[in-house]
C-alpha positions as CSV (number, residue, x, y, z in Angstrom):
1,X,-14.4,-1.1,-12.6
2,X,-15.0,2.6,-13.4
3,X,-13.0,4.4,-15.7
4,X,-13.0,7.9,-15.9
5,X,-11.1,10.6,-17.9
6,X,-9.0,12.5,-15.9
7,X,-10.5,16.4,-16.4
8,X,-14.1,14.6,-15.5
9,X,-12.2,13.3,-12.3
10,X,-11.3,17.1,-11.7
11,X,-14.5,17.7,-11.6
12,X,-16.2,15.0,-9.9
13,X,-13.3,14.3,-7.6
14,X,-15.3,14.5,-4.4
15,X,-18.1,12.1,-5.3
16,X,-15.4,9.7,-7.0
17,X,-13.9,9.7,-3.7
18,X,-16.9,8.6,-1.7
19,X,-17.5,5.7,-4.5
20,X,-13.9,4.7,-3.9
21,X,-13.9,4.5,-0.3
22,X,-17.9,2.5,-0.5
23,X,-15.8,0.1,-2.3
24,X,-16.4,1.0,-6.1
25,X,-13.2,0.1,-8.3
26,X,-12.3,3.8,-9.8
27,X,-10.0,4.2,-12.2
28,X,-8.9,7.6,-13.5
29,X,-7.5,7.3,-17.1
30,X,-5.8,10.1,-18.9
31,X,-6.4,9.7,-23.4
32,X,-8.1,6.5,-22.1
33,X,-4.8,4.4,-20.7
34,X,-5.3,3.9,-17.0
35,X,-2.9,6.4,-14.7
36,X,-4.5,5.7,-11.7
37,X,-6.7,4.1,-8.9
38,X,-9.1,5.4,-6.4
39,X,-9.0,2.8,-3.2
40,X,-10.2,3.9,0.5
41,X,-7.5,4.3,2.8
42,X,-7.0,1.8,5.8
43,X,-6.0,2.9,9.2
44,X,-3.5,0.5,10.2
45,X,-3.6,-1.4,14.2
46,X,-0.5,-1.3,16.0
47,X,-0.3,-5.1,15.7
48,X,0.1,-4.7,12.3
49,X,3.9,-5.0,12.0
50,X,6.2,-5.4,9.4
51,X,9.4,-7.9,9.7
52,X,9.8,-9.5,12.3
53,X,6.0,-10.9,14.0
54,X,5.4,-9.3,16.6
55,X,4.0,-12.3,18.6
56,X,7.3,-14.0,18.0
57,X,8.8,-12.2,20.9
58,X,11.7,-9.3,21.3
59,X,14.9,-9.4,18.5
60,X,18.3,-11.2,20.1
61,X,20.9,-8.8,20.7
62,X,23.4,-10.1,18.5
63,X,20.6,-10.5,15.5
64,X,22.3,-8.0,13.1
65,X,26.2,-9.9,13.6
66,X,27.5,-11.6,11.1
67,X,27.9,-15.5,11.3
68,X,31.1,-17.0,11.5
69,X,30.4,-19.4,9.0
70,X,29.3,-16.5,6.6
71,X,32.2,-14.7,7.3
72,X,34.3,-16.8,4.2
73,X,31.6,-15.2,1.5
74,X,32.1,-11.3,1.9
C-alpha cells in the first residue's frame, strides 16, 4: 500500500492513476489519516446482475403481492 499526502496527489494525480489501475494499492491521506483510495475501474458484463440471477429465469407476475399468510403481521 502507498500512501500519499493529498497536495502530492494533486500533483502526481495522473501517474497515481496509472499505478492504481496496474494494480498498485494507492491511498491518498490528508495530515496522514487515510481519505481515500485509488482502485481501477471495472466495466461491468451485462450478465452481471444484481437481485434476482439472471440464469434463474423471468420474475412471476405476482412476485411483489403480499402473502396471505403475511397478511396478519402488517
Amino acid at each position: 500500500m502507498k500512501l500519499v499526502n493529498l497536495n502530492e496527489a494533486k500533483a502526481q494525480l495522473s501517474r497515481l492513476a496509472d499505478a492504481a489501475a496496474e494494480g498498485e494499492d494507492i491511498v491518498i491521506a490528508r495530515d496522514g489519516k487515510p481519505l481515500v483510495r485509488l482502485v481501477p475501474f471495472e466495466t461491468r458484463k451485462r450478465s452481471d446482475g444484481f437481485g434476482i440471477d439472471r440464469r434463474l429465469g423471468p420474475l412471476p407476475g405476482d412476485f411483489d403481492k403480499t402473502p396471505t399468510d403475511f397478511k396478519e403481521y402488517s
